[in-house]
C-alpha positions in Angstrom: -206.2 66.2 -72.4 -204.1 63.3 -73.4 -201.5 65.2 -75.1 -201.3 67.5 -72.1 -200.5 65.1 -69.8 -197.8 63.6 -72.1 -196.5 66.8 -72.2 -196.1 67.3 -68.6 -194.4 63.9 -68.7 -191.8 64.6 -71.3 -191.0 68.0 -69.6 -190.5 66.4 -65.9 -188.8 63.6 -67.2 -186.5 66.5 -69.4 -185.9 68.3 -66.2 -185.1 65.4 -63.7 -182.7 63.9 -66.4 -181.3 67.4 -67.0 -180.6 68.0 -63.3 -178.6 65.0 -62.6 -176.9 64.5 -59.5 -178.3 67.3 -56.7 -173.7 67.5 -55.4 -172.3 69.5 -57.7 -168.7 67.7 -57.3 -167.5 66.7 -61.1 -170.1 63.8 -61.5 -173.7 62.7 -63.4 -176.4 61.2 -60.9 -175.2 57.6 -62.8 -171.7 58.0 -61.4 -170.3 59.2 -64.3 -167.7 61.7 -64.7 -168.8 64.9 -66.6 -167.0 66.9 -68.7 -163.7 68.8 -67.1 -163.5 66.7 -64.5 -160.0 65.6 -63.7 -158.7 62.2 -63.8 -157.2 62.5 -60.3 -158.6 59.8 -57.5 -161.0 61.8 -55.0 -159.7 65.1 -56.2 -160.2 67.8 -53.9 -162.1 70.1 -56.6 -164.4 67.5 -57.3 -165.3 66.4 -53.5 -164.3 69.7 -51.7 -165.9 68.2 -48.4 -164.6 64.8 -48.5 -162.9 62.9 -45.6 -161.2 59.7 -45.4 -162.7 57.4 -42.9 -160.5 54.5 -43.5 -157.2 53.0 -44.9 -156.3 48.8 -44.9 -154.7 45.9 -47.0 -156.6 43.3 -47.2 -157.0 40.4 -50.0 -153.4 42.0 -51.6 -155.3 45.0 -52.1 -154.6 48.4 -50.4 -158.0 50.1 -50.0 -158.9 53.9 -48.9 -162.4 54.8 -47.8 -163.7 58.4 -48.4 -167.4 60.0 -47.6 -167.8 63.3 -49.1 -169.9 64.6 -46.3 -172.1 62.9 -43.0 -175.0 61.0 -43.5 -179.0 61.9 -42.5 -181.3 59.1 -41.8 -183.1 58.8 -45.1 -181.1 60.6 -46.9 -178.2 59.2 -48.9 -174.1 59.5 -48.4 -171.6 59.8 -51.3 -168.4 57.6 -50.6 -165.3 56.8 -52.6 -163.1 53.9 -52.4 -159.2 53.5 -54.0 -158.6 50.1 -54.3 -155.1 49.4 -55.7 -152.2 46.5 -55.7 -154.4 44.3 -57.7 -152.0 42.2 -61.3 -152.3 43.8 -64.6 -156.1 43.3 -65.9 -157.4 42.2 -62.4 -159.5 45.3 -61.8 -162.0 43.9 -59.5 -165.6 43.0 -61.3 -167.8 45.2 -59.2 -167.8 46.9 -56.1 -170.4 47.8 -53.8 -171.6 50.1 -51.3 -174.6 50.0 -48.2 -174.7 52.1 -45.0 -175.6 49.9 -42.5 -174.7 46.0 -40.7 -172.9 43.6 -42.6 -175.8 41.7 -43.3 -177.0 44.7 -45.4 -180.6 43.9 -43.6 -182.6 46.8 -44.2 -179.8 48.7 -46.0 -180.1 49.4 -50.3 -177.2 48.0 -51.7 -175.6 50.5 -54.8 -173.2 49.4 -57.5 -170.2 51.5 -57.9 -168.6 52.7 -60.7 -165.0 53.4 -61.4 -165.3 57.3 -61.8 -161.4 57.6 -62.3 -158.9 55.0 -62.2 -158.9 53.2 -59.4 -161.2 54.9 -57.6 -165.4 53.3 -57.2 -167.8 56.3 -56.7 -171.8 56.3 -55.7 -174.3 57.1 -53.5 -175.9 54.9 -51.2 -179.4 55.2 -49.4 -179.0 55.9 -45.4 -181.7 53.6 -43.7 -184.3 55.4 -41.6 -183.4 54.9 -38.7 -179.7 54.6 -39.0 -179.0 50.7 -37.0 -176.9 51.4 -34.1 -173.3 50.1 -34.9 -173.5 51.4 -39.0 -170.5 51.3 -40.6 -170.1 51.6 -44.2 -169.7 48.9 -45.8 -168.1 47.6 -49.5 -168.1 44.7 -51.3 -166.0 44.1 -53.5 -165.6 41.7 -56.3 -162.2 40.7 -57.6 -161.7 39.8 -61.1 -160.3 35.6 -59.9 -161.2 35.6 -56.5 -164.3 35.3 -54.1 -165.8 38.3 -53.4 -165.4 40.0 -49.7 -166.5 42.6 -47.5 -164.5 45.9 -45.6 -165.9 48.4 -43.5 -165.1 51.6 -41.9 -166.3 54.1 -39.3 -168.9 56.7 -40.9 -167.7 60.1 -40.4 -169.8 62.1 -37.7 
């Protein structure tokens, strides 16, 4: 019985870590970019629904927001952000994503990862019910300075 039931867990675990991330748009579930994916920032093959919701300079960066799709309460929403203008070696520390208030109250707060140059990548949770007033919401940690926050309208 015992080596039935490890079994079963070595199979599930095989096929959940097989299946990797449920969008099929040029990526792993971890964020990571799979093989034949292009190095081009939120190319159009690899998010074929994908919107920008957002372009601003802020902190001497230029930032673009993308979502690749709208969000479900529950569910979770795949967004993008290009953040260029930073010096030579200052690519910012880490960057991430919540849908939700500023606060993050009641929002899951996911680490991004650069999935081509310049361009953060990952899926964040959608709270259940969605807040009135949710935005989506990055913060972002430069490599010298203090780290701040940006928003942007989710796409409907």
């Amino acid at each position: 019985m015992l080596k039935l039931a490890a079994s079963f867990v070595f199979t599930l675990s095989a096929a959940v870590a097989i299946t990797g991330c449920k969008d099929d748009h040029g990526h792993s579930q971890d964020g990571k970019p799979t093989s034949g994916t292009q190095a081009t920032p939120a190319a159009k093959e690899n998010h074929p629904n994908q919107v920008v919701i957002g372009e601003l300079a802020t902190n001497g960066l230029k930032i673009k927001a993308m979502q690749d799709e709208p969000v479900k309460p529950g569910g979770e929403g795949a967004f993008d952000l290009q953040i260029t203008g930073y010096p030579a070696g200052g690519k910012p520390k880490a960057v991430r994503f919540w849908v939700g208030s500023e606060s993050g109250e009641g929002s899951a707060k996911a680490k991004a990862e650069e999935e081509t140059p310049d361009n953060w990548h990952t899926h964040a949770e959608v709270p259940k019910p969605i807040p009135a007033g949710s935005k989506f919401w990055a913060e972002i940690e430069p490599a010298t300075e203090d780290k701040f926050k940006v928003s942007f309208e989710l796409a409907k």
